[in-house]
C-alpha positions in Angstrom: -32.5 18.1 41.8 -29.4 20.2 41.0 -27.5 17.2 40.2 -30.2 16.2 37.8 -30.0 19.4 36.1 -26.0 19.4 36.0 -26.0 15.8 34.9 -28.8 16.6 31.7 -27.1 20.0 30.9 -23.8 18.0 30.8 -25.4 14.9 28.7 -27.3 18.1 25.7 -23.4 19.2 25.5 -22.4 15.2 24.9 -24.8 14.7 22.3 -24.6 17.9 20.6 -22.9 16.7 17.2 -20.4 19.7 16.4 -19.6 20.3 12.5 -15.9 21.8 12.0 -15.7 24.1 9.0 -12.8 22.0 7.2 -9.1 23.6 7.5 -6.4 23.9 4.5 -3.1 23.3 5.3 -0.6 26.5 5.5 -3.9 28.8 5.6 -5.0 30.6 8.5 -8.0 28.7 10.7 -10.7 30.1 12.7 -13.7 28.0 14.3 -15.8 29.2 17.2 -17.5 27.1 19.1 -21.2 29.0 19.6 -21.9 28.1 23.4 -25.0 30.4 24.0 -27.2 26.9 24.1 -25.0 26.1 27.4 -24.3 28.6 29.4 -23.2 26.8 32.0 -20.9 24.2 30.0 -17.0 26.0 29.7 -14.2 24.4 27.6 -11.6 24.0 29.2 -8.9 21.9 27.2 -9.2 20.8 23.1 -6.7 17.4 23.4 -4.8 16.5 20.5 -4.9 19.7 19.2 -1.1 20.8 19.5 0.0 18.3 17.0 -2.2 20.5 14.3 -0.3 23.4 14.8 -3.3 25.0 15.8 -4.3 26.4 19.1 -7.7 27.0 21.3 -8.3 30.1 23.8 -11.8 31.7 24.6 -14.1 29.2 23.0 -12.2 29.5 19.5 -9.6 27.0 17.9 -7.3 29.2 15.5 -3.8 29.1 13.9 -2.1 28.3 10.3 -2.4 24.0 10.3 0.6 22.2 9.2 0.0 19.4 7.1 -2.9 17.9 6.0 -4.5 15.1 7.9 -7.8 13.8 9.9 -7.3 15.0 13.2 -9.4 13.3 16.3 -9.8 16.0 18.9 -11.1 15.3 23.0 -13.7 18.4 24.1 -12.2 18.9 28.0 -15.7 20.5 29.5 -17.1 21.0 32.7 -19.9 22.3 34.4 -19.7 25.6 36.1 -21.6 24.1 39.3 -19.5 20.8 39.2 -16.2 22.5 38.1 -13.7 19.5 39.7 -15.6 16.8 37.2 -13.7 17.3 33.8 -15.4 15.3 31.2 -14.7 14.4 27.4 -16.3 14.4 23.9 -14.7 13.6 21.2 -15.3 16.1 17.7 -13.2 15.5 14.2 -11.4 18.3 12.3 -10.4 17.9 8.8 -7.2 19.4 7.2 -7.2 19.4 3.5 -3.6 18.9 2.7 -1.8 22.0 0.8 -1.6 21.1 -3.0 2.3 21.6 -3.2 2.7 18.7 -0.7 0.7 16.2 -3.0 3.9 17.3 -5.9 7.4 15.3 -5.2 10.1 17.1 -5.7 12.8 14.7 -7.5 16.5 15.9 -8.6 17.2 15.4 -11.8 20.4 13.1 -13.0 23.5 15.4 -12.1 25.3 12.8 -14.6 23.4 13.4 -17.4 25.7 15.5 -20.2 23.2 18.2 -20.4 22.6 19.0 -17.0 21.3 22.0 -15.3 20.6 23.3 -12.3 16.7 23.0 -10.9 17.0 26.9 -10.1 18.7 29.6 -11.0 18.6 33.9 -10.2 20.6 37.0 -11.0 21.3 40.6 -10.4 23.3 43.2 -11.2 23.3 46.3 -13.6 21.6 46.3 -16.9 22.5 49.7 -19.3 22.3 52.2 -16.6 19.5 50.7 -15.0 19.3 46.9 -13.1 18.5 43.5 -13.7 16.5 40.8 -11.9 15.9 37.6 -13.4 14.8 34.2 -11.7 14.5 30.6 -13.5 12.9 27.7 -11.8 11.8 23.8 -12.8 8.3 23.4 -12.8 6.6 21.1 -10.6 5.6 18.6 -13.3 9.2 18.4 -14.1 10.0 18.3 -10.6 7.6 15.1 -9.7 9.1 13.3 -12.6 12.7 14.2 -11.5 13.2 15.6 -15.4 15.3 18.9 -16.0 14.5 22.5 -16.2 14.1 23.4 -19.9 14.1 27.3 -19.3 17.3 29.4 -19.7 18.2 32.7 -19.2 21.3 34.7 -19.4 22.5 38.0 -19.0 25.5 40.0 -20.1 27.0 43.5 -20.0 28.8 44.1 -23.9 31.4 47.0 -25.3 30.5 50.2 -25.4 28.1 50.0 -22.6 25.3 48.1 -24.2 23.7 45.3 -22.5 21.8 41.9 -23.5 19.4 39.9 -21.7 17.9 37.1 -23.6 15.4 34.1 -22.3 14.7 30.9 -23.7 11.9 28.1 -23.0 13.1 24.8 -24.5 9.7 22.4 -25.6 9.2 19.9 -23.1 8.8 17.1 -25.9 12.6 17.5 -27.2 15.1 15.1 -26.1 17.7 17.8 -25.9 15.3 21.1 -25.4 17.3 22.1 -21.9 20.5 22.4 -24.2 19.1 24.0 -26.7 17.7 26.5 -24.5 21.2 27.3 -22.8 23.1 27.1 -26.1 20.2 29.4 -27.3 20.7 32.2 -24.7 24.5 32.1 -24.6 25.4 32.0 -28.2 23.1 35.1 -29.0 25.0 36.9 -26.0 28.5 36.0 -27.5 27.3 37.0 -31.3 26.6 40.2 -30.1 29.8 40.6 -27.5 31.0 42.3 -30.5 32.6 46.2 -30.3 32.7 45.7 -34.2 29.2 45.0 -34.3 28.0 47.1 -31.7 29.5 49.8 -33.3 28.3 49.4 -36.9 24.9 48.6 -35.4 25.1 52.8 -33.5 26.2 53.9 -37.1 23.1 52.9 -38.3 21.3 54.0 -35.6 22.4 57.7 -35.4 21.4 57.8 -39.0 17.8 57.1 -37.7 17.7 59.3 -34.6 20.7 61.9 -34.5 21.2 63.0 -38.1 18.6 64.3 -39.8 18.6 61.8 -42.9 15.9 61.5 -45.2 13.3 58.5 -44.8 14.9 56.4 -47.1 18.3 56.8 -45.5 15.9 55.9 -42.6 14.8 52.9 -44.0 18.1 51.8 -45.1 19.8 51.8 -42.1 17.2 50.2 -40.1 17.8 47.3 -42.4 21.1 47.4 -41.8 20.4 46.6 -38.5 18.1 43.8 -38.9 20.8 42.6 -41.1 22.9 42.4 -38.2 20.0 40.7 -36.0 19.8 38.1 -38.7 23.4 37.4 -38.6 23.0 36.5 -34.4 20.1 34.6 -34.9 21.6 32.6 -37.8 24.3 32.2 -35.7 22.4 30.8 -32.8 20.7 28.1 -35.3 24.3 27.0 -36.6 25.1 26.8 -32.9 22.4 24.3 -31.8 22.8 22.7 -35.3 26.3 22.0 -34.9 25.5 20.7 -30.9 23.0 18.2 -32.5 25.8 17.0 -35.3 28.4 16.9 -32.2 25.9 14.6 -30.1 24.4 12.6 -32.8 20.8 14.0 -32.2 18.6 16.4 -35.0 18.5 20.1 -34.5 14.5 19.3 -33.6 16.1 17.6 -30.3 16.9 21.0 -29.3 13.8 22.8 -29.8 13.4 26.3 -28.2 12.2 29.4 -28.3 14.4 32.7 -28.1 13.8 36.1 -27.0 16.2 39.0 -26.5 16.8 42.6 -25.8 19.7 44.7 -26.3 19.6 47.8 -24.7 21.9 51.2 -24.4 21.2 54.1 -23.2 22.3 57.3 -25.6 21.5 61.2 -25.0 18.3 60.9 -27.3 16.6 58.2 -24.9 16.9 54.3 -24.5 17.5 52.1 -27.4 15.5 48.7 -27.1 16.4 46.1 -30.0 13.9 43.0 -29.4 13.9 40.0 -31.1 10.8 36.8 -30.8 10.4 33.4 -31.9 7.9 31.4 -30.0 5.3 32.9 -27.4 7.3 34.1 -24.9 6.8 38.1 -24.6 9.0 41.0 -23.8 7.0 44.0 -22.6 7.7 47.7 -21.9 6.6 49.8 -19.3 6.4 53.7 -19.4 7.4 55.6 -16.5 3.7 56.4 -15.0 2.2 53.1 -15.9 0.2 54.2 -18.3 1.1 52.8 -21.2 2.8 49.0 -22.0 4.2 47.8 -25.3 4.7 44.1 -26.7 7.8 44.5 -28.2 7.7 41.2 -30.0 6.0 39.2 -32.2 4.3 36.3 -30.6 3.8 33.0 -32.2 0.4 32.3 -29.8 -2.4 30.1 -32.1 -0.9 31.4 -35.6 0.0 27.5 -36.0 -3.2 25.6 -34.5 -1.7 26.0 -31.0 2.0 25.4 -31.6 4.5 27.4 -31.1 7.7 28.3 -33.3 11.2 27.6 -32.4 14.9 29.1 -33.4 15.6 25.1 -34.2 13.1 25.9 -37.0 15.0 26.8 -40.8 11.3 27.5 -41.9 11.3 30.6 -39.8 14.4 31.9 -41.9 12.3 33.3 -44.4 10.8 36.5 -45.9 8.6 37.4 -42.6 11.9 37.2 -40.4 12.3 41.0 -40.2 9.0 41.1 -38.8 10.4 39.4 -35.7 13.0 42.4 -34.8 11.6 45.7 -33.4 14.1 49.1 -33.0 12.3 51.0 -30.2 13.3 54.2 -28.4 11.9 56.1 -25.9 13.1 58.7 -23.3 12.5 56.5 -20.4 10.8 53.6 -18.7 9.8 51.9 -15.5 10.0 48.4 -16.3 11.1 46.0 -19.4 10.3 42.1 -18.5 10.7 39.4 -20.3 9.3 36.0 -19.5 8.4 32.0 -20.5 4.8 30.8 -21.0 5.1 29.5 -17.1 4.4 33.2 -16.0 2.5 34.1 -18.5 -0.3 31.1 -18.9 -1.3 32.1 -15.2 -0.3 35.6 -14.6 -1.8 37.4 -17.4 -3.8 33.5 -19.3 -5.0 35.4 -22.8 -2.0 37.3 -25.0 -4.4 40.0 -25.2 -3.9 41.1 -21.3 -0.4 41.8 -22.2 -0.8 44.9 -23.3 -3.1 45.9 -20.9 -2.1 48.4 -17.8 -4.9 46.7 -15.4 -3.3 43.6 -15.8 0.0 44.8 -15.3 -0.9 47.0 -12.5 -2.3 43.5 -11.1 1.3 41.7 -12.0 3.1 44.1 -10.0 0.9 44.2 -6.8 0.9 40.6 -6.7 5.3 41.0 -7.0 4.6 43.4 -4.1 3.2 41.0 -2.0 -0.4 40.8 -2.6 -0.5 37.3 -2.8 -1.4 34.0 -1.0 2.2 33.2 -0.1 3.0 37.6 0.9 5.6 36.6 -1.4 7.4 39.9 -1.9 9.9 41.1 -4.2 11.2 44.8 -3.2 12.2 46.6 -6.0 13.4 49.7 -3.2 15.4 47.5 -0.8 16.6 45.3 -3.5 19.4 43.5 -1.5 17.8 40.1 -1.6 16.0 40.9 -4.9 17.4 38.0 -6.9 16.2 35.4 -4.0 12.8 36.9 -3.5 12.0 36.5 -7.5 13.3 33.1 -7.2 10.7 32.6 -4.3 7.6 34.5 -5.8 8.0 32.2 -9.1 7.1 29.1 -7.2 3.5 30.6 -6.4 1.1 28.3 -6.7 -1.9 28.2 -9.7 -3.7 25.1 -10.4 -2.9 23.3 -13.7 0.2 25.8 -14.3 2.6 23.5 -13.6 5.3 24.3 -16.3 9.3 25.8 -16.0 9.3 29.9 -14.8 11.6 32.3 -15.9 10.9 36.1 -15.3 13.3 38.9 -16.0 12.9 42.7 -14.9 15.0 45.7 -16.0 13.6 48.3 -13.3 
């Protein structure tokens, strides 16, 4: 009779028809197996499991899984009045593979004449503050083996003012990955200038240290943008001269420009900003209380194209509107960054001047995120390599270059 009951109690476990919650790959797993219809049934063993990366103990299978996959897993039971028979039933757990894994990640042609690096980061001082910045090939460029079109680049000038200026070349332009680095590193040598540096304070101590009138104001600030025009001019006759050099048209090197110069003076910090395209640069007050867009943005102006520094058009009347003189006391945080951040960081231009978002932007650089991806602006010994890291996060359909700089 006892052997009846072991042999049916064994058979119910058999026949039960266990359902496995499905696992994703590089996620935490948990499934517990609810025994209180067999008390007398104990697992001993879950076969085939290892090879998951996942691990059983106390009725419960658990552990991050490695790669996606079917797995077939063997059920080692027995009977707590039989325990030397070990028996077998066979259950199914499916790993969905991690999304990244389904991207190939091809190198592009280190012949090619323009070149560049899949990745790059920085870090150092910026004015009397520092610098982060992080660029890094998007994944569709990536499974295609094609180039990273996003520049950045990063330079201390005379009489202790600094420039940080970011590019995203348009992924449709033959030569856009040129024109992106030609874009960042001519504006930084136009403006490696004492000469120019120093006419540019001139004007600016008439605005802020002097006491002159408004219209001595006024004039001087437009002696400055005359100087901003200048360096952006000189970036267009840069890449225009490139394409005559290479036989291409300056449209082959399409890209958009932003750029900051920054010094700090006794009065407070002076920000000069520059924009084409829609690729913002925001500042941050010291509390968090309050962010600026320090640039114009050229987001659905044009039926949902951008503008470019390639473009003479933009040379116009409405250029001045483009260049902002901005000074304030202090500040927590100035970032600049492409479209690959923003699209799926902050998704509507609207957000970027709000603190909520912001505030969610920097918890998620803390480490609040899926990958505790952290970049530690207080122990900032690795911060250039944490950026680097944190910009390959992972948000479905945002699959474009990243490039993210942060004065802090």
């Amino acid at each position: 009779m006892e052997q009846a009951v072991i042999y049916k109690e064994k058979e119910e476990f058999k026949d039960t028809h266990w359902i496995l919650k499905n696992a994703s790959a590089k996620q935490f797993y948990e499934f517990s197996f609810d025994m209180g219809d067999f008390p007398n049934i104990k697992i001993q063993h879950i076969g085939n499991l290892e090879e998951s990366g996942l691990s059983f103990n106390d009725n419960t299978i658990s552990g991050i899984p490695v790669t996606g996959n079917m797995y077939h897993l063997d059920v080692w039971f027995y009977h707590i009045h039989d325990a030397d028979t070990i028996e077998t039933k066979e259950i199914q757990l499916f790993v969905n593979a991690d999304p990244k894994d389904l991207w190939k990640n091809i190198p592009s042609d280190k012949n090619d004449i323009f070149y560049k690096a899949e990745e790059a980061s920085f870090k150092g001082k910026f004015s009397d503050k520092k610098i982060v910045a992080a660029s890094k090939r998007g994944r569709s460029h990536a499974h295609e083996g094609k180039f990273r079109e996003d520049d950045f680049a990063v330079n201390e000038l005379p009489s202790e003012w600094s420039i940080i200026s970011v590019s995203d070349g348009a992924g449709s332009a033959l030569a856009a990955r040129e024109g992106s680095r030609l874009s960042t590193v001519s504006v930084n040598a136009f403006f490696n200038s004492k000469e120019i540096l120093d006419e540019i304070e001139y004007h600016l101590s008439k605005i802020y240290t002097t006491g002159s009138s408004k219209e001595e104001q006024y004039e001087a600030e437009q002696n400055i943008v005359k100087y901003l025009y200048e360096g952006v001019l000189y970036v267009y006759n840069t890449l225009e001269k490139a394409a005559e050099e290479n036989s291409l048209s300056v449209s082959d090197f399409h890209s958009t420009l932003i750029f900051t110069l920054v010094k700090r003076f006794e009065f407070g910090y002076v920000i000069v900003s520059f924009g084409v395209g829609d690729c913002p640069i925001n500042l941050i007050n010291t509390d968090f209380s309050q962010v600026q867009l320090l640039n114009k943005m050229d987001v659905g102006e044009f039926g949902g194209g951008t503008r470019f520094i390639t473009m003479k058009e933009i040379f116009n009347n409405e250029m001045t509107s483009r260049f902002e003189i901005t000074c304030v006391k202090d500040f927590s945080r100035l970032v600049l960054m492409t479209d690959g951040i923003y699209d799926p960081k902050f998704t509507t231009e609207n957000k970027l001047e709000n603190t909520e978002s912001w505030g969610s932007f920097f918890n998620d650089l803390a480490g609040n995120n899926d990958d505790q991806a952290q970049v530690d602006f207080n122990n900032d010994t690795e911060i250039d390599h944490q950026l680097l890291t944190w910009i390959d996060f992972w948000s479905r359909g945002n699959h474009d270059d990243r490039t993210l700089a942060i004065i802090y």
